[in-house]
BANU-890881 format. One record per atom (N, C-alpha, C): residue number from 1; chain; residue in one letter; x, z, y. Coordinates in steps of 0.001 Angstrom, whole numbers, plus 500000, padded with zeros to 6 digits. Example, Ala and Ser with C-alpha at 12.3 -4.5 7.8 and 13.67 -1.06 7.14 Angstrom:
BEGIN
[1 'A' 'A' [513190 507800 494310]] [1 'A' 'A' [512300 507800 495500]] [1 'A' 'A' [513200 507800 496700]] [2 'A' 'S' [512850 507080 497750]] [2 'A' 'S' [513670 507140 498940]] [2 'A' 'S' [512900 507870 500030]] 
***
This chain:
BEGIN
[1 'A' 'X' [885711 159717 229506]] [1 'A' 'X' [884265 159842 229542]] [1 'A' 'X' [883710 159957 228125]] [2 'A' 'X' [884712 159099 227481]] [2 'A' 'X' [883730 159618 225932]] [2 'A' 'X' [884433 158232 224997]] [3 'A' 'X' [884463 158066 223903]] [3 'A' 'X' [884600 157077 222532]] [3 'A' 'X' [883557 156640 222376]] [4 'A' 'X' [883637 154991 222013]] [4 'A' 'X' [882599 154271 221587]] [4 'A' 'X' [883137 154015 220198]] [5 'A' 'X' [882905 154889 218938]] [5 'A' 'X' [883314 154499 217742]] [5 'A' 'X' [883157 153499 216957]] [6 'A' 'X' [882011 152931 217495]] [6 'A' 'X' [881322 151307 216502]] [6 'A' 'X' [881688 150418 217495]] [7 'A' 'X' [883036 149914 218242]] [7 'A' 'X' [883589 149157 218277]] [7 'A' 'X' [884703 149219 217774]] [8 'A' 'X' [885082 147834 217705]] [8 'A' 'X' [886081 147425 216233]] [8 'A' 'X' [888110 147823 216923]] [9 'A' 'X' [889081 148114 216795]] [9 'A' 'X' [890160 147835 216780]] [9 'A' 'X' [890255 149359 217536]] [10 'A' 'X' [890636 149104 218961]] [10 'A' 'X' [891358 150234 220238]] [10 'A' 'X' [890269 150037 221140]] [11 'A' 'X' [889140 149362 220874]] [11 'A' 'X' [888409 149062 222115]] [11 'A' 'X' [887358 150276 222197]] [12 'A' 'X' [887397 151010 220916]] [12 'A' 'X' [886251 152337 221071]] [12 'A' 'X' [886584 153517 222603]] [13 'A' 'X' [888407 153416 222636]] [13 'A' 'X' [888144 154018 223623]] [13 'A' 'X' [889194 153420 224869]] [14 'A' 'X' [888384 152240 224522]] [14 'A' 'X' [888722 151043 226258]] [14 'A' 'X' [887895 151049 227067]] [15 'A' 'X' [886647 152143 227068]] [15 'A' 'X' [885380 151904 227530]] [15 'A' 'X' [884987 151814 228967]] [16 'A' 'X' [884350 150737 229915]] [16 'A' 'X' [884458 151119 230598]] [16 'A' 'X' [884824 152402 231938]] [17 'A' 'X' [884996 152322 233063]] [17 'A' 'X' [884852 153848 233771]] [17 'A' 'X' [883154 153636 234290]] [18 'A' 'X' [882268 155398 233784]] [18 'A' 'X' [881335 155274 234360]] [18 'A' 'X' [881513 155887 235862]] [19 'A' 'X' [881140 155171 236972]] [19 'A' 'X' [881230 155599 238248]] [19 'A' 'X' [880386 155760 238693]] [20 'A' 'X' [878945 155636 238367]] [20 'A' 'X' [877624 156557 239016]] [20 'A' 'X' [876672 156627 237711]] [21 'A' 'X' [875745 156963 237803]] [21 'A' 'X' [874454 156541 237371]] [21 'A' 'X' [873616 155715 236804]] [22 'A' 'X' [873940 154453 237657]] [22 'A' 'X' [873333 153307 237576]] [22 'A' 'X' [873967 152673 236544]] [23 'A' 'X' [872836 151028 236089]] [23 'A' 'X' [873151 150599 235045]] [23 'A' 'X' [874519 150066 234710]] [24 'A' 'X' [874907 150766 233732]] [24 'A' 'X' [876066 149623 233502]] [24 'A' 'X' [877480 150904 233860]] [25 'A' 'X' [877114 151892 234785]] [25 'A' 'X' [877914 153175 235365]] [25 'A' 'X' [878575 152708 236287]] [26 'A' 'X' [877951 151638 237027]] [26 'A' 'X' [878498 150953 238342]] [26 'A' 'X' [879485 150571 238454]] [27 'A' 'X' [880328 150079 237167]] [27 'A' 'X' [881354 149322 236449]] [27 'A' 'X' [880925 147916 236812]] [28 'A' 'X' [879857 147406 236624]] [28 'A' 'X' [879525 145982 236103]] [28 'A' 'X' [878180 145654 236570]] [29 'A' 'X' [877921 144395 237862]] [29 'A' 'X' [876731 144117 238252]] [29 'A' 'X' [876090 143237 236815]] [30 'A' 'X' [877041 142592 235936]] [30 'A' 'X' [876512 142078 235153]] [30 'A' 'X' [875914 142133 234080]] [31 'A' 'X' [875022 141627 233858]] [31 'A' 'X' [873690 142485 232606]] [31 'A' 'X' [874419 143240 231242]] [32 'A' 'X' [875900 142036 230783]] [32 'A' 'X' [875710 142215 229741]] [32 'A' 'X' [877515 142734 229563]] [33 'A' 'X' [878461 143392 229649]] [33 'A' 'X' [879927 143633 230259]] [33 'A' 'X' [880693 143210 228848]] [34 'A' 'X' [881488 142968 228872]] [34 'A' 'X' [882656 142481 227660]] [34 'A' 'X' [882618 143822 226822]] [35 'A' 'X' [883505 144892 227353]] [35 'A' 'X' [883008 145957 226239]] [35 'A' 'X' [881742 146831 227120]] [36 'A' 'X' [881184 147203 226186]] [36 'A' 'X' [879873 147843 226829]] [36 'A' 'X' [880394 149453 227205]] [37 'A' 'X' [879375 149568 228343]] [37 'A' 'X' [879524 151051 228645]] [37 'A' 'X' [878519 151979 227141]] [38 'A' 'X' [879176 152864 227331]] [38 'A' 'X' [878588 153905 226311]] [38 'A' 'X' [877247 154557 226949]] [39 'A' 'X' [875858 154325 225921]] [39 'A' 'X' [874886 154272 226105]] [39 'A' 'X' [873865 155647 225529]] [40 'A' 'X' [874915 156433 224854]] [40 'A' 'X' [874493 157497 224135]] [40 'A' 'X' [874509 158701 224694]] [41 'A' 'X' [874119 159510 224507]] [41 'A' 'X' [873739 160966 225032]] [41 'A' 'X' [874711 161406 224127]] [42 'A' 'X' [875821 162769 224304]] [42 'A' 'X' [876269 162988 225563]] [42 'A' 'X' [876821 162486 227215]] [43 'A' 'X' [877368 160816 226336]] [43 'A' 'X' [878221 160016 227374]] [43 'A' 'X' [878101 159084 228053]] [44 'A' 'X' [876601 159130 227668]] [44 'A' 'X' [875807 158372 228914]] [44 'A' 'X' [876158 158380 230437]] [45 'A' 'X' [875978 156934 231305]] [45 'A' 'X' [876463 157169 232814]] [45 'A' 'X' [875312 158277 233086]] [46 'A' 'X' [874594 158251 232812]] [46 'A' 'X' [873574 159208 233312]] [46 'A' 'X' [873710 160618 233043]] [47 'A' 'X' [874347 161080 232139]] [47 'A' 'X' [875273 162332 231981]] [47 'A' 'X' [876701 162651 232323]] [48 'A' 'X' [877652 161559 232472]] [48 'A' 'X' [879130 161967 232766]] [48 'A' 'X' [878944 160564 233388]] [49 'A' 'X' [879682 161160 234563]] [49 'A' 'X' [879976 159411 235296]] [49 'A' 'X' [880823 160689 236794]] [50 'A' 'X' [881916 159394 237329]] [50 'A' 'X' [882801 160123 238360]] [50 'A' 'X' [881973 160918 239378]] [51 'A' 'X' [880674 160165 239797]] [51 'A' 'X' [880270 160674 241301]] [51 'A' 'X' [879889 161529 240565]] [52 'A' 'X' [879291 162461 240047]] [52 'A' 'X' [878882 163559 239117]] [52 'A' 'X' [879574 164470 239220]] [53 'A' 'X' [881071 163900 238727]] [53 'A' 'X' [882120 164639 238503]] [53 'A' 'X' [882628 165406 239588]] [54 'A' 'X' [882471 164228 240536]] [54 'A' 'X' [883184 164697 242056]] [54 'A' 'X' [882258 165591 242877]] [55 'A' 'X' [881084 165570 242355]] [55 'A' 'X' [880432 166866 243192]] [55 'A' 'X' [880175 168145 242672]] [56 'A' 'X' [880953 168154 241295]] [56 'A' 'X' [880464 169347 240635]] [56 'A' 'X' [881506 170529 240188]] [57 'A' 'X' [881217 171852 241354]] [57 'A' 'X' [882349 172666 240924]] [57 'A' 'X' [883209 172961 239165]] [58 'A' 'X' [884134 172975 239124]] [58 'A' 'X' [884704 173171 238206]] [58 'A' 'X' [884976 172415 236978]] [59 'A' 'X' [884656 170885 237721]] [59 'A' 'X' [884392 169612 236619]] [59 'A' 'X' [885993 169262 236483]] [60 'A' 'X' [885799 168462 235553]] [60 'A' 'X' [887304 168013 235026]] [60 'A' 'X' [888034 167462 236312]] [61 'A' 'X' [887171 166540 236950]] [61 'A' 'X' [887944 165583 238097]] [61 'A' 'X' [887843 166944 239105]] [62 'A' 'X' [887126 167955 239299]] [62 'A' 'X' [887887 169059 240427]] [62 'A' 'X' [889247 169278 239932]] [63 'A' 'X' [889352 169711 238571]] [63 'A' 'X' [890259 170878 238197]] [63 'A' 'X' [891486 169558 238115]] [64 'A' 'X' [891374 168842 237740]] [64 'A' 'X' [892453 167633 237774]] [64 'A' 'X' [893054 167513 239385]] [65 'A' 'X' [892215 167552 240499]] [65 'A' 'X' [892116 167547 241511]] [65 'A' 'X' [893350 168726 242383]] [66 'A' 'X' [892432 169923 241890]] [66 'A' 'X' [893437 171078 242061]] [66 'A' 'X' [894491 171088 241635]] [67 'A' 'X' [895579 170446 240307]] [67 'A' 'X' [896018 170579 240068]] [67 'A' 'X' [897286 169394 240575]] [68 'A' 'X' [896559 168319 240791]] [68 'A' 'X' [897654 167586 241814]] [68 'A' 'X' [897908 168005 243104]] [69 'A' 'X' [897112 168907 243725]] [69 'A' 'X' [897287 169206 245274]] [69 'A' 'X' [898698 170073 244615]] [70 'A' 'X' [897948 171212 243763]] [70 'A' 'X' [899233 172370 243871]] [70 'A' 'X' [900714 171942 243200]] [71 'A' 'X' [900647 170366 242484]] [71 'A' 'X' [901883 170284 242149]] [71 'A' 'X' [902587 169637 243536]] [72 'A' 'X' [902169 168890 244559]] [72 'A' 'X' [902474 168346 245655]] [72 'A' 'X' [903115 169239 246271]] [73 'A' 'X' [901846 170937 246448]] [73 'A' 'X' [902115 172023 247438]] [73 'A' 'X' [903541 172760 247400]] [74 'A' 'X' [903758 172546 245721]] [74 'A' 'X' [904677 173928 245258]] [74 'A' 'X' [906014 173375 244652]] [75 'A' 'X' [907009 173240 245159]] [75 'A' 'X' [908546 172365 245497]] [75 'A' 'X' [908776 173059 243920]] [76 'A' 'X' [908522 173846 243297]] [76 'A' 'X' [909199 174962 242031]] [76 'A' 'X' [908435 173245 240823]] [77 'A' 'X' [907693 172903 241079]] [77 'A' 'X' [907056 171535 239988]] [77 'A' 'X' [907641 170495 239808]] [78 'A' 'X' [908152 170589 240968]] [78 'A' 'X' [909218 169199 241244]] [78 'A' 'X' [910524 169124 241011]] [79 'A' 'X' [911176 170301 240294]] [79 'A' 'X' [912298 170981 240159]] [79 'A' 'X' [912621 170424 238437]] [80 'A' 'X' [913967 169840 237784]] [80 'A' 'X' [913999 169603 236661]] [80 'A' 'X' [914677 170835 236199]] [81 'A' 'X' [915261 171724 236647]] [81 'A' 'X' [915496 172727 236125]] [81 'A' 'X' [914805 174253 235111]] [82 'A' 'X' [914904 174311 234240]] [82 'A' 'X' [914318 174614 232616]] [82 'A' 'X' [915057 175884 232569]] [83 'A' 'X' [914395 176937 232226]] [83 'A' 'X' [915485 177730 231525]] [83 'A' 'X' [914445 178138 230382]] [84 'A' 'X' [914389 178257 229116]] [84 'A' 'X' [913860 178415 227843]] [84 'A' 'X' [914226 179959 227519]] [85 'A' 'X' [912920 181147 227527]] [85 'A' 'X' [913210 182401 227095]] [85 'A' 'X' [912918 183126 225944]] [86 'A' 'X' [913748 183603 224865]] [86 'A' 'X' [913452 184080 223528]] [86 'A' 'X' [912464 184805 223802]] [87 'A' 'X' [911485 184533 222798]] [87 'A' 'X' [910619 186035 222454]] [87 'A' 'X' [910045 185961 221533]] [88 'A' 'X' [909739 187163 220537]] [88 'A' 'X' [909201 187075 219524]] [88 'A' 'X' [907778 186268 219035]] [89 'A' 'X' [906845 185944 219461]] [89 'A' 'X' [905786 185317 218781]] [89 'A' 'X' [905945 184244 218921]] [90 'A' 'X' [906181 183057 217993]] [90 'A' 'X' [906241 181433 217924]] [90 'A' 'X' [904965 181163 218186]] [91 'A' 'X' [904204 181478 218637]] [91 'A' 'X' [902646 180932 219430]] [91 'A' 'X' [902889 180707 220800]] [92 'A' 'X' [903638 181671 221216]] [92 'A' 'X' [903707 181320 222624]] [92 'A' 'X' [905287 180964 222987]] [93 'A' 'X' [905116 180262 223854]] [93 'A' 'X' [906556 179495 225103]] [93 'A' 'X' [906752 179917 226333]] [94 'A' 'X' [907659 180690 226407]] [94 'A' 'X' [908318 181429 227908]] [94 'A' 'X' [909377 180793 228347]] [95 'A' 'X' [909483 180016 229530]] [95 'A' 'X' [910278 179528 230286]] [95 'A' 'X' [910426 180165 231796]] [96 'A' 'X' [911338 180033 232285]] [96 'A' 'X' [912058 179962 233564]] [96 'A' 'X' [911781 178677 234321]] [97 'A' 'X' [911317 178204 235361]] [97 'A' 'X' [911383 176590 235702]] [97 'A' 'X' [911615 177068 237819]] [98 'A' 'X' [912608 176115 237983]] [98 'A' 'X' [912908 176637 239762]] [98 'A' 'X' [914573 176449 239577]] [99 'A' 'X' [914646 176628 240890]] [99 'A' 'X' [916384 176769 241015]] [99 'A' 'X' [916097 178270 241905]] [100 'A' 'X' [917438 178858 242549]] [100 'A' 'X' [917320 180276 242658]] [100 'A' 'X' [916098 180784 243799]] [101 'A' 'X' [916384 179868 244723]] [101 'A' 'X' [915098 180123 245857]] [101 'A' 'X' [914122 180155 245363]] [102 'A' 'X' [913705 179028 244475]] [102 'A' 'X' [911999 179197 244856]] [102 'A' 'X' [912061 178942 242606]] [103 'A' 'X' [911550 180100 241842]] [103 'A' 'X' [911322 179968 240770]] [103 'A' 'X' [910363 180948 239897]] [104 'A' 'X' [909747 180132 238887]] [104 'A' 'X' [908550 180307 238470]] [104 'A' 'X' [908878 180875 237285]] [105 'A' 'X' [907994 181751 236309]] [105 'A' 'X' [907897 182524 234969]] [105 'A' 'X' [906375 181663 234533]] [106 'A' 'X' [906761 180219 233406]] [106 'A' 'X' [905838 180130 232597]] [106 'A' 'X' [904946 180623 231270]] [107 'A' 'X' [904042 180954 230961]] [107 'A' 'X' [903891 181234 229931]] [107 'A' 'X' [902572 180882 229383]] [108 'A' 'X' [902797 180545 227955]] [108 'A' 'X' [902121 179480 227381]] [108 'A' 'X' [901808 179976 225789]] [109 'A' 'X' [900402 180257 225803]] [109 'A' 'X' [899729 180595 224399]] [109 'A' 'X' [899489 179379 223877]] [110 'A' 'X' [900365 178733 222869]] [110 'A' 'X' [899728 177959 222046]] [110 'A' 'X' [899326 177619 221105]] [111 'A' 'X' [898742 178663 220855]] [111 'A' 'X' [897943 179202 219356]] [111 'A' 'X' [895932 179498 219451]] [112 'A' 'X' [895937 179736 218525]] [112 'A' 'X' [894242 179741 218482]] [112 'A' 'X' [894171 181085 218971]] [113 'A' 'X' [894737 182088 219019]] [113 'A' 'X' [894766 183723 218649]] [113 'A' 'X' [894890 184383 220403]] [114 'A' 'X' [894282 185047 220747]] [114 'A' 'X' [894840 186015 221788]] [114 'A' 'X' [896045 186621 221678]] [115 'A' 'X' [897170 186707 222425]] [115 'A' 'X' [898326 187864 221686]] [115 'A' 'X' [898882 189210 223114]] [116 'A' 'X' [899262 189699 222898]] [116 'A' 'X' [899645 190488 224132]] [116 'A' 'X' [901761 190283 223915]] [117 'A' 'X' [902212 190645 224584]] [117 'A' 'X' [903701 190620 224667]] [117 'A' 'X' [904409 191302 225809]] [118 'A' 'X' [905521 191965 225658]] [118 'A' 'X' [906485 192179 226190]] [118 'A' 'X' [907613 191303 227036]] [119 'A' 'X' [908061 191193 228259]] [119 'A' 'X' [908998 190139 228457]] [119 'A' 'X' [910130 190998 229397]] [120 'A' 'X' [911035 191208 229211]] [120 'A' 'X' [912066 192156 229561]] [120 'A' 'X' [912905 190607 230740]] [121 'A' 'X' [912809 191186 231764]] [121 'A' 'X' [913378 190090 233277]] [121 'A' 'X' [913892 190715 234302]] [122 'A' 'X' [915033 191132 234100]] [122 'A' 'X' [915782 192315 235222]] [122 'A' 'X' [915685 191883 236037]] [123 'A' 'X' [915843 190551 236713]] [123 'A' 'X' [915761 189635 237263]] [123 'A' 'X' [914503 189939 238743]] [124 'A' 'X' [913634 190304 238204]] [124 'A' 'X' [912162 190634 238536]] [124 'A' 'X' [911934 192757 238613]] [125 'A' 'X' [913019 192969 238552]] [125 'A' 'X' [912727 194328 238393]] [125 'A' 'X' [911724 194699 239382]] [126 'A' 'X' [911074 195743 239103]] [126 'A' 'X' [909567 196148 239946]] [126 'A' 'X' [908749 195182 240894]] [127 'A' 'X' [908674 193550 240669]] [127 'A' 'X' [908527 193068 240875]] [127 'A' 'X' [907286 192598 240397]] [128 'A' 'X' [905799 192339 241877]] [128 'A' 'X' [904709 192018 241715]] [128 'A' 'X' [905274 190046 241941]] [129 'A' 'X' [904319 189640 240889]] [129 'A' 'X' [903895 188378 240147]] [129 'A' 'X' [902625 187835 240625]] [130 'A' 'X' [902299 186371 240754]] [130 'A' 'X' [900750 185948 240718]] [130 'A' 'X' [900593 185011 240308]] [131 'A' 'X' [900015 184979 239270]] [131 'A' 'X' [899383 183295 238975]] [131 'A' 'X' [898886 181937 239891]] [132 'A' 'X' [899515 181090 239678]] [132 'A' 'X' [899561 179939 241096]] [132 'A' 'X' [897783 179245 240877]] [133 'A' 'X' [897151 179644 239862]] [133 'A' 'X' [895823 179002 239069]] [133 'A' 'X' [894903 180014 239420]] [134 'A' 'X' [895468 181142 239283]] [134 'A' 'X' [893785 182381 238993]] [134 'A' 'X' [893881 182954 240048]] [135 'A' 'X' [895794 183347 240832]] [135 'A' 'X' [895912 184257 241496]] [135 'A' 'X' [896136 185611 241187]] [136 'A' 'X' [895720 185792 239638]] [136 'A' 'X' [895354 187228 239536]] [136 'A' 'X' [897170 187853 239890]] [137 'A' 'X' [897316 189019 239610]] [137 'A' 'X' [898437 190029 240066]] [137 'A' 'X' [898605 190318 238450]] [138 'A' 'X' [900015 190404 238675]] [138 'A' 'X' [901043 190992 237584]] [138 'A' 'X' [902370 192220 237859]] [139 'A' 'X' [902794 193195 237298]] [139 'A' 'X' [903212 193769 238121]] [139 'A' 'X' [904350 194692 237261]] [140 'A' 'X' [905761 194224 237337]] [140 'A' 'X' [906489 194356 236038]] [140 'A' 'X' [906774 195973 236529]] [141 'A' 'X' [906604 196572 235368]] [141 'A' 'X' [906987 198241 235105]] [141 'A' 'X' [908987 198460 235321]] [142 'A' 'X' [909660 198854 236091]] [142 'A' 'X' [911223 198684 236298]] [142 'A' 'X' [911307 196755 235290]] [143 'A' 'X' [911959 196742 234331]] [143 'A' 'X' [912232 195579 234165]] [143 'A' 'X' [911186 194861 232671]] [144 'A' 'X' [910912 195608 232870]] [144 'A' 'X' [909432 194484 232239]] [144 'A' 'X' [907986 193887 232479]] [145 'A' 'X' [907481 192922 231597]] [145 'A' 'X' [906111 193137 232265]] [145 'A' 'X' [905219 192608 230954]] [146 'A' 'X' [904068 193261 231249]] [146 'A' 'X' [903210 193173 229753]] [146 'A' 'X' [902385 192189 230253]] [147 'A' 'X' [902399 190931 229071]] [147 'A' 'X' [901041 190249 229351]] [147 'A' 'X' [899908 190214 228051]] [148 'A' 'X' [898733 189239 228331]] [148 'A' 'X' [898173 189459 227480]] [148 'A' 'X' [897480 187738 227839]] [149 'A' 'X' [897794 186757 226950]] [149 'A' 'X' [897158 185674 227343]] [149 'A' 'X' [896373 185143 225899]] [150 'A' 'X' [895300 184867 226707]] [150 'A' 'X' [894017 184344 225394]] [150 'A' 'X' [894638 183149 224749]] [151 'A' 'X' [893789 182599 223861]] [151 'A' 'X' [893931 181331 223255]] [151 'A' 'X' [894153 180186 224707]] [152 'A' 'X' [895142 179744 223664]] [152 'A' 'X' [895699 178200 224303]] [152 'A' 'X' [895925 179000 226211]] [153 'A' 'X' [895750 180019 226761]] [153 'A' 'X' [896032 179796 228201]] [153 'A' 'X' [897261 180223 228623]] [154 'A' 'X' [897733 179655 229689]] [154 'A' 'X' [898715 179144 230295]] [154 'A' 'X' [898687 179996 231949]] [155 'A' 'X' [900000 180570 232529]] [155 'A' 'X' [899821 181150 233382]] [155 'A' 'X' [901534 180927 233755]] [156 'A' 'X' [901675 180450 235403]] [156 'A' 'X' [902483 180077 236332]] [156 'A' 'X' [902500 181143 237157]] [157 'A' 'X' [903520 182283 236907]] [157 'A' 'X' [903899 183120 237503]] [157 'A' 'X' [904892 183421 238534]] [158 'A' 'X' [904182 183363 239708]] [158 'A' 'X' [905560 183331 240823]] [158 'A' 'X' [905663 184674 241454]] [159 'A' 'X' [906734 185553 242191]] [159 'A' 'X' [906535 186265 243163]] [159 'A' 'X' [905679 186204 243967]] [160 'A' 'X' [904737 187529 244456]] [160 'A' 'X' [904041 187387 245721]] [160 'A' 'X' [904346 188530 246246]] 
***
């Protein structure tokens, strides 16, 4: 929910949970709470607090939300199997993750920069792709496939 910096040690961000609105962020009937809820604008209960959260498309606690259903949904998450794939730009991380049935093509910008890339996967020859997050379609040319991922984003590519 936010740092309370003018408390002293680890307690700046021990801060209560705000859970509604109300005084205190419905943490604490009591006037005055051991560490205090954060009282400041942005992180006021009256600006970020859970019930807020929970009714508001595309809020952290949705997208947190979505993202535990689909690791539950999709057996390829639950899998410790790794395969790590060379490619030229050290910004981004291409992995393999699945065993043979059911397996996924990660890929991971982790740089400030947009980049586009090449990923050569015979494996996948003429083979349409979809992101398990956006959905969007990918669609490798005989044995490659071009992507293009913005800053910092991340895309879970499975067969569809």
């Amino acid at each position: 929910m936010g740092d309370n910096v003018d408390l002293p040690d680890r307690n700046g961000v021990r801060t209560p949970m705000q859970w509604d609105a109300t005084v205190n962020g419905g943490f604490s009937t009591h006037p005055q709470p051991w560490v205090p809820v954060i009282d400041r604008e942005p992180f006021s209960p009256a600006s970020v607090n859970v019930a807020q959260q929970m009714s508001t498309d595309g809020s952290l606690w949705q997208q947190t939300r979505d993202l535990i259903d689909l690791r539950k949904r999709e057996k390829v998450f639950q899998s410790n199997e790794f395969t790590l794939l060379e490619n030229t730009d050290e910004q981004v991380m291409l992995f393999m993750r699945g065993s043979e049935k059911d397996v996924m093509l990660c890929a991971h910008n982790l740089g400030a920069e947009a980049v586009s890339l090449k990923i050569d996967l015979p494996v996948y020859e003429n083979h349409k792709l979809a992101d398990l997050l956006t959905k969007r379609a990918f669609q490798f040319n005989s044995q490659t496939l071009e992507l293009s991922l913005e800053a910092y984003e991340s895309l879970f590519l499975k067969p569809s």
